[in-house]
C-alpha positions in Angstrom: 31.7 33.2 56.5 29.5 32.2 53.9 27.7 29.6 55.9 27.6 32.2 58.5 25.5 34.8 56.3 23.6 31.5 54.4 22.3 30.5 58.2 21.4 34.5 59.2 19.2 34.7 55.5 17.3 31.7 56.6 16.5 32.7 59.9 15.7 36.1 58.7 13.6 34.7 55.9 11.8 32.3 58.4 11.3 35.1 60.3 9.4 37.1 57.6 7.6 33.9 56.3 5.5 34.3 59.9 4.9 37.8 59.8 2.9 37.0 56.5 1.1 34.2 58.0 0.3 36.6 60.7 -1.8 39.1 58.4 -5.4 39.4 58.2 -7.1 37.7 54.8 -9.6 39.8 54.5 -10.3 38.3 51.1 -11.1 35.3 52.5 -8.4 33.1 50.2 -7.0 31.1 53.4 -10.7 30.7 54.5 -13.2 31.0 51.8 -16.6 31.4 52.4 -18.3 28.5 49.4 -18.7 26.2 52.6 -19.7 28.7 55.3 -23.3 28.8 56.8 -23.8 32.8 55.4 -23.0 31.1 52.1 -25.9 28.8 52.5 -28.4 31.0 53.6 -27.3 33.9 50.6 -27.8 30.3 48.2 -31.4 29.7 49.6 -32.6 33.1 49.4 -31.0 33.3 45.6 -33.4 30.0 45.0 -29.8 28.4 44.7 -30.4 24.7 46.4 -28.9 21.4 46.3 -28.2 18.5 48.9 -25.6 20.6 50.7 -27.2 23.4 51.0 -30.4 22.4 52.7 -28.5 20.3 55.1 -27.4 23.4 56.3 -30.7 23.7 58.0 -30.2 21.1 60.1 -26.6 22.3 61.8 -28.4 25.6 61.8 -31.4 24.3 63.8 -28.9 22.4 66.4 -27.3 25.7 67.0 -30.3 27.6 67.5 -30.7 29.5 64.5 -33.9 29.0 64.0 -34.5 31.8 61.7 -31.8 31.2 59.7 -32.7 27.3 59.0 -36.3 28.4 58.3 -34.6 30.4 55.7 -32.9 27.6 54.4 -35.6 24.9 54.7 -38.3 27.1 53.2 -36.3 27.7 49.6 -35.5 23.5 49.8 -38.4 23.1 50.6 -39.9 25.4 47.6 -37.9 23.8 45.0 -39.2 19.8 46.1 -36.7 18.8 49.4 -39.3 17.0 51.2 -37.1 16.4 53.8 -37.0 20.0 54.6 -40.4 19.9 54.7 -40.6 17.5 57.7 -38.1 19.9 59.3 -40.6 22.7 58.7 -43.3 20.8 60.4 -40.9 20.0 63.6 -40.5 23.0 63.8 -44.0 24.7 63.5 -44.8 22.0 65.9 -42.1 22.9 68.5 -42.4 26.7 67.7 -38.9 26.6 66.9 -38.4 30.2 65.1 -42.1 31.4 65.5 -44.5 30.5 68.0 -46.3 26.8 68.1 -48.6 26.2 64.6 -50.2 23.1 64.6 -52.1 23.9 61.2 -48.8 25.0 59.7 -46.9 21.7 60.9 -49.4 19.5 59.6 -49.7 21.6 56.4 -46.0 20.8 55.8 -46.2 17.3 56.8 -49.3 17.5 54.2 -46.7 18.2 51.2 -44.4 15.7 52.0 -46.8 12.7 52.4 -48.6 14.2 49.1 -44.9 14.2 47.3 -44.0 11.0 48.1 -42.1 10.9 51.0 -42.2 8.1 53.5 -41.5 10.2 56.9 -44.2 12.9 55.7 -46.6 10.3 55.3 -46.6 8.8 58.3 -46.2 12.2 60.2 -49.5 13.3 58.3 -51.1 10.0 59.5 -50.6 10.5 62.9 -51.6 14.1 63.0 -54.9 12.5 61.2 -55.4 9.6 64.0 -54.3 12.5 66.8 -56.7 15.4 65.2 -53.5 17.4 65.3 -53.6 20.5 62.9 -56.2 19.2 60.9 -59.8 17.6 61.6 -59.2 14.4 62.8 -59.5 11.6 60.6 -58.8 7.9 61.2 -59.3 6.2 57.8 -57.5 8.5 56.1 -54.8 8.6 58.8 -54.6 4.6 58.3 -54.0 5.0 54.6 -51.1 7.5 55.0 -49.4 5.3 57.7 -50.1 2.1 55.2 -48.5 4.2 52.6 -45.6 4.9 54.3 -45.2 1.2 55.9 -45.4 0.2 52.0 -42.0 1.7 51.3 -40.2 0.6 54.2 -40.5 3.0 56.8 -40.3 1.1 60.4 -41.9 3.1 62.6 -44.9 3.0 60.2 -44.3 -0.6 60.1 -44.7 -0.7 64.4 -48.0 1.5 64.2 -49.5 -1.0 62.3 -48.5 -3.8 64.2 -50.0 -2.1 67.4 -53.6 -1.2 65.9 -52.9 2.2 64.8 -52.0 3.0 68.2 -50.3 6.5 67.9 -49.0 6.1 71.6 -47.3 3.4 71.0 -44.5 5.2 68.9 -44.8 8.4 70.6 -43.0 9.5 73.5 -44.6 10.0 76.4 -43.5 13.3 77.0 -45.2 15.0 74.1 -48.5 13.7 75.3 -50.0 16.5 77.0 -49.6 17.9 73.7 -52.2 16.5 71.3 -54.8 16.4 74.2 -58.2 17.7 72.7 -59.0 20.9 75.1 -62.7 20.6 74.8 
């Protein structure tokens, strides 16, 4: 008998241990929100950055939330990220969030070559040997490349190798678009 009512309390506890797991946490306890995307943008606008946060940008942008990631990348980019600010460029470029702004994405890929950073630089020498954004200007297109070829970066490295060439590192596709319409 006692086994009898010792097996019906476990099934009847079991039983009641899954209608708990079944309730709403509206809390947010089982799934809390420190990790969540919302979390990252509400961090950004606060001026609250770091690494995590304004990687966020990036899974943002490869879902299509454009606006949000511009969110994102803007305070990161604000508080010194210069990766962000490449982001901010490809994206003024590709008028990802807004329409096309070729003075915008070179502005951005402006800050990052002026800060330092090796991707910047050589983005902000090739819109300076393509004329794209800004006036074009091949000396000072060279030096950015050089600059960024100096720290490592390969792509800069292959530039230099092929004259300065901006088409040899480019794709083909984007072409048509740094085509002077005059």
């Amino acid at each position: 008998m006692k086994r009898i009512v010792a097996t019906i309390l476990l099934v009847a506890g079991g039983h009641g241990a899954g209608a708990l797991a079944e309730e709403v946490d509206t809390g947010g306890t089982l799934n809390p929100d420190e990790m969540s995307l919302n979390r990252s943008i509400a961090e950004a606008l606060d001026g609250n950055v770091d690494m995590v946060v304004c990687a966020q940008g990036y899974l943002m942008t490869k879902k299509g939330d454009h606006e949000a990631a511009r969110k994102i990348f803007q305070a990161c980019a604000e508080k010194g990220w210069t990766g962000t600010m490449t982001w901010m460029a490809y994206m003024d470029q590709n008028g990802l969030g807004k329409t096309e702004d070729p003075e915008a994405a070179a502005a951005w890929d402006r800050k990052a070559a002026e800060a330092g950073d090796p991707v910047g630089q050589f983005n902000y020498g090739l819109d300076l040997l393509r004329g794209y954004g800004v006036d074009q200007d091949l000396d000072l297109g060279r030096r950015f490349i050089d600059r960024s070829a100096e720290q490592g970066f390969e792509t800069a490295r292959e530039l230099k190798r092929e004259g300065y060439d901006w088409k040899a590192v480019t794709p083909d596709a984007d072409e048509w678009k740094f085509q002077r319409v005059y």
